[in-house]
C-alpha positions in Angstrom: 33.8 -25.1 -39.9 35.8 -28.2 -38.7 35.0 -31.3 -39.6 34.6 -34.0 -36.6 34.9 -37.6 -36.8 32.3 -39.4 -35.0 32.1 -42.8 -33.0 28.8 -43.9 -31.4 28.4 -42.6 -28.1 27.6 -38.6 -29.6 25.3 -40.2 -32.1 23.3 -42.3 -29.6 22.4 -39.7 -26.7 21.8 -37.0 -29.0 19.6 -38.7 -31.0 17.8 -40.0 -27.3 18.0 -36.4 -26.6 16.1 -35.5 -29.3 18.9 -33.1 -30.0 21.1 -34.7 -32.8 20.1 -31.8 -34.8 22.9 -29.6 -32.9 26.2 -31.7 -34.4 25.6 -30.4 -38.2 25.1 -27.1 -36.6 28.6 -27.2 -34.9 30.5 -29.1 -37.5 31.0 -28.5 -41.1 31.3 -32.1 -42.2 30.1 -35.0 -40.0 32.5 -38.5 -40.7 31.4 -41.7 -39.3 33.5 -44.8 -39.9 32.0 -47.9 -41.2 32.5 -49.7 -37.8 30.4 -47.2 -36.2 27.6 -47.7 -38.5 27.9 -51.7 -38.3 27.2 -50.9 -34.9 24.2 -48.7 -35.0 22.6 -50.8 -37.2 22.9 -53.4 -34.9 21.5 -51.6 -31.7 18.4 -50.8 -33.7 17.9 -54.9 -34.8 18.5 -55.2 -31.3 15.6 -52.7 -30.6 17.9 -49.7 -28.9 16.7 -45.9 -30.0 19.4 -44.8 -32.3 19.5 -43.3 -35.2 18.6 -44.3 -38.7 22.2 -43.1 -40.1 20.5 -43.1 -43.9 18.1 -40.3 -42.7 21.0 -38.1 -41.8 22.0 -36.2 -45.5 24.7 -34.2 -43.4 26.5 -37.2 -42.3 28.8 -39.4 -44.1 29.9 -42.7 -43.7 33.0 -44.8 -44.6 36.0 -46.0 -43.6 39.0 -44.5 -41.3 42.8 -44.8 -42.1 44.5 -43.2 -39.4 48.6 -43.3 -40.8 51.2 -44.6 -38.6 48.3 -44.7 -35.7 47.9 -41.2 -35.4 44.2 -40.0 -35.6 44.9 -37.7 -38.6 44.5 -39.7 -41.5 42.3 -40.5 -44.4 38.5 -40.9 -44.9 37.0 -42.5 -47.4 33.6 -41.7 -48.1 30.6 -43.8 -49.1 26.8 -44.2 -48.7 25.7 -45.8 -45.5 24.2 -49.7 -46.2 
């Protein structure tokens, strides 16, 4: 299965959609960068339905090094704050 980098917007209507369970499903291995996390956690201080990202086992969050600005790159992997 391929794996998928993910941004917000996928996270935040599927999750309204009560459908987030699909993107495991679809995707091997589910990478969220750090960024993308910051800014979930701050929707949900801000009272926004989103995701709690630490509820997710299938997920993994860290940070995004995209080499010579290409989207290939390197993820590096660690547990969501």
């Amino acid at each position: 299965m391929p794996e998928v980098v993910c941004n917000t917007t996928p996270l935040q209507y599927l999750h309204q959609a009560e459908v987030l369970w699909i993107l495991p499903k679809l995707y091997g291995r589910i990478l969220v960068p750090r960024a993308v996390a910051d800014e979930i956690e701050a929707g949900l201080r801000a009272g926004v339905n989103l995701p709690i990202l630490t509820t997710l086992d299938w997920l993994e969050v860290g940070m995004c090094r995209a080499p010579h600005g290409r989207f290939h790159g390197t993820f590096i992997v660690g547990k969501p704050r």
